[in-house]
N, C-alpha and C positions, 0 to 999 in steps of 0.2 A: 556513248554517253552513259552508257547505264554501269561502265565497266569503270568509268572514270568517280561516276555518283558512289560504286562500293567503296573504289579507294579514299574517296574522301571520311565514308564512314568508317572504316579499317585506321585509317590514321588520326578519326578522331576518338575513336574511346583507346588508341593505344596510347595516346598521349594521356589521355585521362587516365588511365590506370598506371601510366610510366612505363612500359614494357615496347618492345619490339613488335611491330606487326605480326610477325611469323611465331612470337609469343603466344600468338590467343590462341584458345581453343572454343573453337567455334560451335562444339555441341554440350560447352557447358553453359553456364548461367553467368551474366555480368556479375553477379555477389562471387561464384565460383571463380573466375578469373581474379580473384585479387579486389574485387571494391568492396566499397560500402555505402552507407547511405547518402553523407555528401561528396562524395564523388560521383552519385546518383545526380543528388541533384546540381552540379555543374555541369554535368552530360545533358541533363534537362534544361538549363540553363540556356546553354548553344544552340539546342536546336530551337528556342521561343525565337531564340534573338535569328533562326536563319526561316523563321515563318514555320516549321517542323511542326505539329504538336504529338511530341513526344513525353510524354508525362514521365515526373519521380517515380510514380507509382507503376505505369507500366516495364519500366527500366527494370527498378526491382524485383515484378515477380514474372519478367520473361522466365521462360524456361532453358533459353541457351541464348548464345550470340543470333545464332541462326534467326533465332525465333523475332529477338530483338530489331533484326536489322531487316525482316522483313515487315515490320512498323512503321520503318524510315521511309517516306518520302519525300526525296529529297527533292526542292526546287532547281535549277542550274544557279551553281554561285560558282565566286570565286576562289579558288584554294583555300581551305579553314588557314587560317594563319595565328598558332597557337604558342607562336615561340613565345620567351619571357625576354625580354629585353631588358635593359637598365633601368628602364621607368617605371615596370609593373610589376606584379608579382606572380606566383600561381593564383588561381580563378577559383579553386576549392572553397568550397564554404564548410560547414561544421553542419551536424543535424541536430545534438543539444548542447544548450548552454548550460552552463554548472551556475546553480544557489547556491552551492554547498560546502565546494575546495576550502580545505582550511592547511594553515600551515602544521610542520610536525610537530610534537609535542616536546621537542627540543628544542625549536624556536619562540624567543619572547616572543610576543601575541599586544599589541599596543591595545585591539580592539576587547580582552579577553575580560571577563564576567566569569564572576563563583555560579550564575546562575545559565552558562552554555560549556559543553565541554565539548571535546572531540577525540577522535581517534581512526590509526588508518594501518594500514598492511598493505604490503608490495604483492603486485599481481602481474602478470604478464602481459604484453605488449598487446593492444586491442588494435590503433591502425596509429596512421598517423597524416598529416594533412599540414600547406600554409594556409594564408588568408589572402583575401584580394582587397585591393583599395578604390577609390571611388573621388567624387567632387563633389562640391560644398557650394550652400547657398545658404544669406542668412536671414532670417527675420525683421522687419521693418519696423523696429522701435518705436518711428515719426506716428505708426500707425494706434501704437498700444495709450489705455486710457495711463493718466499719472498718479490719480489718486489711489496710492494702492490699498484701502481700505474700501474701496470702493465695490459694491456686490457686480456690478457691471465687470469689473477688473478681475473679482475671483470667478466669475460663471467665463472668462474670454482664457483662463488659466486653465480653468479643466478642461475647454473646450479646444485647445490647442494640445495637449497632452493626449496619450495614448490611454485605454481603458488600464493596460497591465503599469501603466506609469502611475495613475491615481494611486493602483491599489496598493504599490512599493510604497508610496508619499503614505497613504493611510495608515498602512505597515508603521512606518517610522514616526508620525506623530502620536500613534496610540503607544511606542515604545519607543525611545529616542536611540536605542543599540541597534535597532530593526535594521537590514539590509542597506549596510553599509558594507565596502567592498575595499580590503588592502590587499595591494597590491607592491610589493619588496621587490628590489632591481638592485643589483649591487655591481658597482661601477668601480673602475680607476680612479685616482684621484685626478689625474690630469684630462681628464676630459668632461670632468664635473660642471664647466664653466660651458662647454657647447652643448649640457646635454640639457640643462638652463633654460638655454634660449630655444634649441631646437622643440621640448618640450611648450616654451610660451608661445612659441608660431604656432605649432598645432592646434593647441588649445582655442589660442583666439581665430582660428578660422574653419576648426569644425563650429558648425554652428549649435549640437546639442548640447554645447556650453554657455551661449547665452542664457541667462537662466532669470530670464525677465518672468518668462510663464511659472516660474516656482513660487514668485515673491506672493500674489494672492492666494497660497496655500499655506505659505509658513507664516507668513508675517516677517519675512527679514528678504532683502537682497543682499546675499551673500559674493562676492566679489567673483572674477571669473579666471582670474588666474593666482594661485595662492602661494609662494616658493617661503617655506620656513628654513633656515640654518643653524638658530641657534636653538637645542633642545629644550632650553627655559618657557620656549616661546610655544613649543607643540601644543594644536590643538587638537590631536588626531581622536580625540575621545569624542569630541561631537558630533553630531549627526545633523548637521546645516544638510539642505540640501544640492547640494553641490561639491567641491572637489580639492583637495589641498595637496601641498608636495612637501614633506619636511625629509630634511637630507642628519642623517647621523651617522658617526664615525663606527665601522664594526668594533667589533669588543675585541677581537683578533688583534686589532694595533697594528694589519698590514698593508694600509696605506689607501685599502679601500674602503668607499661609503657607501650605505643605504639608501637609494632616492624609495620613500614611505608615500606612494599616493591612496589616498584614500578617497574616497569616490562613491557618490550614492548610487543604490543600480537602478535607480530612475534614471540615469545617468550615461550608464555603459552597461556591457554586457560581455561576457568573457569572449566572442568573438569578437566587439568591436574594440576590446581593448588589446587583442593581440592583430586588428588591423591597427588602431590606431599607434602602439609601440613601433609595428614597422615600418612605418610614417615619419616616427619622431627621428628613429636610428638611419631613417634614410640622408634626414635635415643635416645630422647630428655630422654623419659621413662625409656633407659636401654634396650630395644628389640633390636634385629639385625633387619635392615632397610630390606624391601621386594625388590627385584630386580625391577629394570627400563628398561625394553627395548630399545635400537636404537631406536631413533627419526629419526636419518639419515639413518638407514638400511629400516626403513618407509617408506621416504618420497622418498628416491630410488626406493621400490617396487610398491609404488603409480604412478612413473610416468611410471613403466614399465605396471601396471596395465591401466594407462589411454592411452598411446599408443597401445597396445594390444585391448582396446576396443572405440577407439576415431571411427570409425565409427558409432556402436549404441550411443554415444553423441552426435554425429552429428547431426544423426536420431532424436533423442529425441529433441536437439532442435531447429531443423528444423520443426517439428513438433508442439513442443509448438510458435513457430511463427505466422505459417499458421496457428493455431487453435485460435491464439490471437493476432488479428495481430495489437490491442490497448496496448497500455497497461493494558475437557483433554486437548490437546494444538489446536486441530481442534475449540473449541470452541474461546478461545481467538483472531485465526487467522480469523473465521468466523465474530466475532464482527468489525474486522478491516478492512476486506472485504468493511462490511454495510457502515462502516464511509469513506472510501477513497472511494468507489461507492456515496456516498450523495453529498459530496464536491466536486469531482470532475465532478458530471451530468455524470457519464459513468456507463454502464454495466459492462464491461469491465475494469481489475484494474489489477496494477500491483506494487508489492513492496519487498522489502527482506524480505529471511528470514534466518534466523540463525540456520544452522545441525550442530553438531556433529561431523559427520563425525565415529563417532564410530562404526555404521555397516557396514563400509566400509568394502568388503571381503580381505581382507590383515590382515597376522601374525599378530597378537597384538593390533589391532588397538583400543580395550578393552583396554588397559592396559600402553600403549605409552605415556608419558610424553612430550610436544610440543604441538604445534597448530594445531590439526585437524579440527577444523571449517572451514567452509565453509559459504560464502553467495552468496547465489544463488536466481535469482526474480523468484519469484511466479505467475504464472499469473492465474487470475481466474472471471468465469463470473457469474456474481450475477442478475439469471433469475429472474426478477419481478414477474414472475406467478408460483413459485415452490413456494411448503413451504419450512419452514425453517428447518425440518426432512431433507426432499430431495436435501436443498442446502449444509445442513451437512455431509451426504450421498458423496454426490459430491465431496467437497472441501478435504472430506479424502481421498478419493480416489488421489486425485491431490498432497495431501503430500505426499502420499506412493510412487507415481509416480517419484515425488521429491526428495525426500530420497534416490531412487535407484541409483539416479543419484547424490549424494553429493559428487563423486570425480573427479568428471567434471572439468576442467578450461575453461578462455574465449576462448582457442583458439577452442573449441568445437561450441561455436556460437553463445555465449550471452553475455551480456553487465553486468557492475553493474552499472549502470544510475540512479536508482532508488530514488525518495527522502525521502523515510523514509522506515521502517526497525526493524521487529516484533522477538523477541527471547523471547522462554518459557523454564523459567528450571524448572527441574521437582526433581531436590534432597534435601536434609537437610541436613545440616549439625552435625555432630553427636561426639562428640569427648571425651563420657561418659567412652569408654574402656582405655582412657590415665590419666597415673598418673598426668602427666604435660600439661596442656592444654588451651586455650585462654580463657579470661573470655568472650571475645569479640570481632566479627569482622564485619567489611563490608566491601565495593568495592567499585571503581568509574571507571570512564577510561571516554576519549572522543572520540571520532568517526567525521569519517567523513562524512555518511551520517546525512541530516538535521532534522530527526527526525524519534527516537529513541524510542520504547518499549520495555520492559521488565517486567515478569511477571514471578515472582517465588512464589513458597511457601506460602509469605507472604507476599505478595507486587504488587503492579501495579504501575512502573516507566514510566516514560515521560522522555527525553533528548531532547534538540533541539536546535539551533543555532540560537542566540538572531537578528545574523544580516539577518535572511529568516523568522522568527516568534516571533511577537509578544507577551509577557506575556501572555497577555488579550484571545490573539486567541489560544496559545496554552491548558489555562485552557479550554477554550471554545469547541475544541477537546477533552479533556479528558473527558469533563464531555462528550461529544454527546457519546466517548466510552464505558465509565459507562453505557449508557443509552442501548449501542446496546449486552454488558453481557447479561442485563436484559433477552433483545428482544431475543436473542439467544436461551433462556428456554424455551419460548412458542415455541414448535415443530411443532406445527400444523396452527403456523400465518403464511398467506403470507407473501416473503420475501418483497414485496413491502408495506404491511402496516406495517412491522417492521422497514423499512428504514422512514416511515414518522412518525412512533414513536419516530425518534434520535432529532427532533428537541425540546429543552424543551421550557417549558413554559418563562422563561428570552429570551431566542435566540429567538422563535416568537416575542416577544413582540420588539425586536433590529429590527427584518427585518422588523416592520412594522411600525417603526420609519423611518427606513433606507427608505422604500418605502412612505414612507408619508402615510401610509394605515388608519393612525388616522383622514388625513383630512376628514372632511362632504364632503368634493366635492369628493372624491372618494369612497364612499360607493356605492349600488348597491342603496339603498332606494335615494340615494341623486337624481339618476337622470331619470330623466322624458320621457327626449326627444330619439332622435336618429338625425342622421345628417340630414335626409331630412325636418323632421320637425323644427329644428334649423337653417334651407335652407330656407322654405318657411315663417318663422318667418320675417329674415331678409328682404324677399322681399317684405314683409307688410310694413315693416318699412322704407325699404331704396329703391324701385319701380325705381327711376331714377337716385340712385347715380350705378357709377361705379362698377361694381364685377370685371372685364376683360380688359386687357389694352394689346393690342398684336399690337404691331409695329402699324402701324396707324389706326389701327381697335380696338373701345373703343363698351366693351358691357355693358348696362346698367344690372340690378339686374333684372329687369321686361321683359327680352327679354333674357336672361338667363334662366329664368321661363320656359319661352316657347318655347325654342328649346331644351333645356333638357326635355320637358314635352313628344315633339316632337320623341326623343330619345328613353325615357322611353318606349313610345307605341311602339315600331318597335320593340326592345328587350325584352320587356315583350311577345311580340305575339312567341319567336324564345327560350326563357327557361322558367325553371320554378322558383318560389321562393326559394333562399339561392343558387342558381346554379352558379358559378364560371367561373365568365367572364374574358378572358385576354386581355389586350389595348395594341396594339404597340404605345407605348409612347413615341412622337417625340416632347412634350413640346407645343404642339400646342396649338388654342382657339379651336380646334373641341377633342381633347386631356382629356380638361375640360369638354366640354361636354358628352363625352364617360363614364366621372367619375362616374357624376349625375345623367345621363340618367340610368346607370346601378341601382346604387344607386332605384332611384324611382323605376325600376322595380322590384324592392325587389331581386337584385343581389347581387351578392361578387363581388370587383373590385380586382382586379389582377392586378401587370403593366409589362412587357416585354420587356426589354432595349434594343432597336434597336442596340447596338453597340453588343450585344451579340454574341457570335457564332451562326449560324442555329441551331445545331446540341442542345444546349443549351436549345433555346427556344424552340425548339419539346420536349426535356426532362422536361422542367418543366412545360410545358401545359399540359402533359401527366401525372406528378404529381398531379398535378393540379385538374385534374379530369373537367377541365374545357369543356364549353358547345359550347362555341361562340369566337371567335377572331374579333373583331370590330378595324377597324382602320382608324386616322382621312382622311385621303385622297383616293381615290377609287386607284390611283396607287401604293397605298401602299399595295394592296390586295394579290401583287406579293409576299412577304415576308411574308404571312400563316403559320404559324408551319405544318410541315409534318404532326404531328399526329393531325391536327385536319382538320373537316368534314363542318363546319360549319364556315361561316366568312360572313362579311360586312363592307361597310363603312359609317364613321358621313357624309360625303359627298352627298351621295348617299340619304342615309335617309334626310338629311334635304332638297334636292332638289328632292322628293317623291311629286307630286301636288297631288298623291293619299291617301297620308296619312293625318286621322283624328285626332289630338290629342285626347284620351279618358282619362277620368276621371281617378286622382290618390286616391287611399288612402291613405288618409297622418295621420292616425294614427299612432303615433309613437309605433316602437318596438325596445327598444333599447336591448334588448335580442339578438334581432337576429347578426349573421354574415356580416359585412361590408368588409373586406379589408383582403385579405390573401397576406403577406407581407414575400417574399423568403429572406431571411438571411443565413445561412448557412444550413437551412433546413425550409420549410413552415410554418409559424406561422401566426395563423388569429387572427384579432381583432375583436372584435363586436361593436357594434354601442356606448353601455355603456361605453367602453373600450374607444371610440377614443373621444367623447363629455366629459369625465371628463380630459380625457389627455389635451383638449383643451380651457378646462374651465378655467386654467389659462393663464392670460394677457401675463403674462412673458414668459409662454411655447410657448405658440404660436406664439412670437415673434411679443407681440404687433399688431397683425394682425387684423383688424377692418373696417367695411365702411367709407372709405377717407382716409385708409390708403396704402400705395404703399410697397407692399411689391416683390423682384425681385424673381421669381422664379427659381434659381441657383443649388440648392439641386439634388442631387441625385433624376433620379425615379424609382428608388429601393432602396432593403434594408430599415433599418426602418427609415430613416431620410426621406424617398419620404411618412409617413404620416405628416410631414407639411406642403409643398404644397398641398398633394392630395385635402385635405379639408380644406383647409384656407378660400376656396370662403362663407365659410357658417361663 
């Protein structure tokens, strides 16, 4: 028995995978053998349906066959019986649905808008998959209320729709282009007449075409089967919510036509539209159509499904909050990671992603014709110091996590906020077993998030919304994308020197346009000095003219010299070189001094906004790591930051009849550390850093001996370095 139960399992995932028994290899991993995610979950699939509970998720992260198949406990059944026959299809489902697929930019576009562009590049073969079909049952009209103005009417509309179906309906009435879905088949001409009718059966006996439950949301009952022929007549521009077929001659003049459906994705879903094509081509053939399941017997069991389990949603994303409280197909999503972590300066990133919905544990949900997708944010953190094995590692695990939860809605505890928004499909289209078949097809649709991936088969699309992104910036994204694919294969780079891989050689050479990095005065060789020595330069030069002009006390340049000199020696004897000094900065002349004095003793100047909170300045002196609190007044000694041990005043010091000024070294190091300036987080300058900033005329604001500049700025944040060091 037990030798009979392997073979069953041996010949059920080799069928799943298409391979020969003697194919597998038993001490790899079902991903290792050739699958993927929905071939996961059709594996998982069979064994619900044979009592098994063999999850998607543990399929995925067995570690070999081995491991897998000692999971399996099997019941006694009957031989799996997996053949395809003439009535059914393969049993694969899809793991995401594409918002995104647009046609190329050589194909007219009926749906296109100055204010959505796109664009896409060929990429290599990701997997490839059919779809499976199902049976149909349909909603009981006799039951529904008639007044369709009636609030009774719109509350029994929402309440018969899915959460993700509202929010497409919402989508489209706050903007009428919103998530609408073309879908281009390009046929013979002699078989345009059966593809007609095979097309109108379908239609009228999936039932998420009845489209009774949309009328208390638009205000219109739009018809349920729409066949246009003459181009005068196309309405493909609007956005009704429901479904139209307009048929036009190729431009080619070779005999074949365009069947143009257009379709809201409240509506369909890129898996149920390529079950429901193989449906139509089966009609079209002469075959008896394969049954459709209840959409609405579905989306019924769905929300009794997520009531039933809206506590652990809850759980999960109260969970994914607290854990992120920022904002194969792992690879794709990992390359997007890198690029929306680069752009944004965060670790931390968050953006859509586009499920399925097909291993949702609910009857049929393989086989259901309607909108199962979901988009749900992702949240993930992109450790600078993991490799990129171990951030792949991670970021799968965080799908799985994901995935479990694809039948979630907001009321569970998340937002779709998100501005842009990743879908990978993983199938092919295949339509070799029909006598009658397209010679030709593609997609488009618009969306409402502002930018848009997709990645199938055969393709890497970009969508975006011309009036939030630029042409220019959004090729500029796709290429840094391209670049982070790359980075993605090298398993063993840091994730952080894969993120400084994303910038190419063009985009360097922009920021360093952008930052002036080409001028001579900002290279590292240009400059010489550091500020003390650009300090005592001037005071060779200008000894009597004015540095200091404070209410009726004028200091000359040469008595500035020496009371900073004075400064220097008191604070040089109380830290050491580079040590991080903070000044309660009350604008004063001893204020100035405290600057300098630091300065020459080979300190870091800090400044400390007296207007701050207490609580404040002990937090960032204590960031700080600072040594000394120096303040210009000795009664200003009272206000110390809690956390520090150490303090004086310019007061005090320069009315010291015991202090010697001693000798500075004024060899310039413009290397060293000057100015740690609080911004939204600590950022130091060096000496190199503030003398090229100030090397020009203009930056500095004209600032020069004899000239009067008011000292009004900020003394903090980074506007408080053009006073600090204007004197020099």
């Amino acid at each position: 028995m037990e030798n009979a139960m392997n073979n069953q399992v041996f010949n059920t995932v080799a069928i799943t995978l298409n391979v020969a028994i003697s194919s597998l290899d038993l001490d790899s991993s079902f991903i290792q053998n050739g699958a993927d995610s929905l071939k996961a979950t059709s594996l998982a699939n069979h064994f619900r349906n044979r009592g098994t509970t063999v999850t998607r998720e543990m399929i995925l992260t067995s570690t070999s066959l081995k491991h897998l198949f000692n999971l399996v406990e099997y019941p006694p059944l009957e031989p799996y019986d997996v053949q395809v026959d003439s009535t059914s299809v393969d049993s694969s489902t899809v793991l995401s649905d594409s918002d995104w697929q647009t046609d190329s930019p050589a194909e007219q576009d009926i749906m296109s808008s100055p204010e959505f562009s796109s664009f896409g590049t060929s990429c290599s073969s990701i997997c490839s998959s059919t779809s499976t079909l199902g049976n149909e049952v349909c909603l009981s009209k006799e039951s529904l209320p008639t007044d369709r103005l009636d609030a009774t009417f719109v509350e029994y509309g929402a309440q018969q729709a899915t959460e993700m179906q509202l929010a497409l309906v919402h989508g489209t009435l706050q903007d009428r282009r919103m998530n609408m879905i073309r879908f281009t088949m390009v046929h013979r001409n002699e078989d345009m007449n059966k593809l007609q009718a095979a097309w109108r059966f379908i239609v009228e006996q999936a039932d998420i075409f009845d489209l009774t439950w949309a009328a208390p949301l638009t205000g219109t009952q739009p018809s349920r089967f729409i066949w246009v022929e003459d181009p005068s007549e196309d309405e493909s521009k609007t956005t009704a919510i429901g479904s139209r077929f307009t048929v036009l001659p190729q431009v080619t003049n070779n005999g074949n036509y365009q069947i143009i459906w257009t379709v809201h994705h409240a509506l369909i879903d890129g898996i149920s539209a390529q079950l429901l094509l193989r449906n139509v081509l089966r009609v079209a053939s002469g075959h008896a159509p394969s049954k459709m399941p209840s959409f609405w017997e579905w989306a019924q069991d769905l929300k009794v499904y997520q009531k039933d389990n809206a506590k652990l949603a809850k759980e999960f994303w109260s969970r994914q909050r607290q854990l992120h409280p920022e904002a194969n197909a792992t690879m794709f999503y990992a390359a997007w990671v890198l690029v929306v972590s680069s752009f944004s300066d965060s670790k931390i990133v968050v953006f859509g992603a586009l499920l399925s919905g097909r291993n949702i544990p609910i009857a049929n949900s393989d086989k259901v014709i309607g909108p199962l997708i979901n988009s749900l944010p992702l949240y993930i953190f992109a450790d600078p110091d993991a490799t990129v094995q171990e951030f792949l590692a991670s970021l799968f695990r965080s799908l799985l996590d994901l995935e479990q939860f694809s039948w979630t809605c907001t009321d569970h505890g998340f937002k779709r906020d998100y501005e842009s928004a990743l879908s990978v499909e993983t199938w092919r289209d295949d339509w070799s077993e029909f006598d009658i078949r397209p010679v030709a097809t593609s997609k488009s649709q618009q969306s409402g998030v502002p930018l848009g991936i997709t990645v199938d088969t055969e393709s890497l699309r970009f969508q975006y919304h011309t009036d939030r992104l630029r042409t220019v910036d959004a090729e500029r994204i796709m290429s840094c994308y391209q670049l982070a694919l790359e980075q993605i294969t090298r398993v063993h780079t840091p994730v952080m020197a894969a993120m400084e891989a994303l910038v190419s050689a063009p985009s360097r050479a922009l920021l360093a346009k952008f930052g002036n990095c080409m001028s001579g005065r900002t290279t590292r060789s240009s400059v010489s000095d550091d500020l003390v020595s650009l300090f005592k330069r001037c005071v060779e030069r200008h000894p009597d003219g004015i540095a200091v002009d404070y209410g009726a006390v004028q200091v000359t340049y040469r008595d500035l010299d020496i009371m900073t000199t004075c400064v220097a020696t008191r604070i040089a004897s109380m830290i050491s070189r580079d040590d991080i000094v903070c000044v309660h900065s009350d604008k004063s002349l001893n204020w100035i001094m405290a600057i300098f004095g630091i300065l020459k003793a080979g300190g870091v100047y800090s400044s400390l906004d007296p207007i701050l909170p207490s609580e404040l300045r002990a937090t960032m002196f204590r960031n700080a790591k600072a040594k000394l609190f120096p303040t210009p007044k000795t009664c200003q000694l009272c206000q110390t930051p809690s956390t520090c041990d150490l303090s004086d005043s310019i007061d005090s010091i320069l009315a010291d009849p015991l202090l010697k000024p001693q000798k500075i070294d004024m060899t310039p190091k413009p290397w060293a550390n000057a100015y740690l300036c609080f911004t939204s987080k600590g950022v130091i300058c060096t000496h190199e850093g503030l003398v090229a900033f100030q090397s020009d005329l203009e930056v500095r604001l004209f600032a020069q001996p004899g000239v009067r500049i008011a000292q009004v700025m900020s003394v903090v944040f980074d506007g408080s370095i053009q006073p600090a060091h204007q004197a020099g």
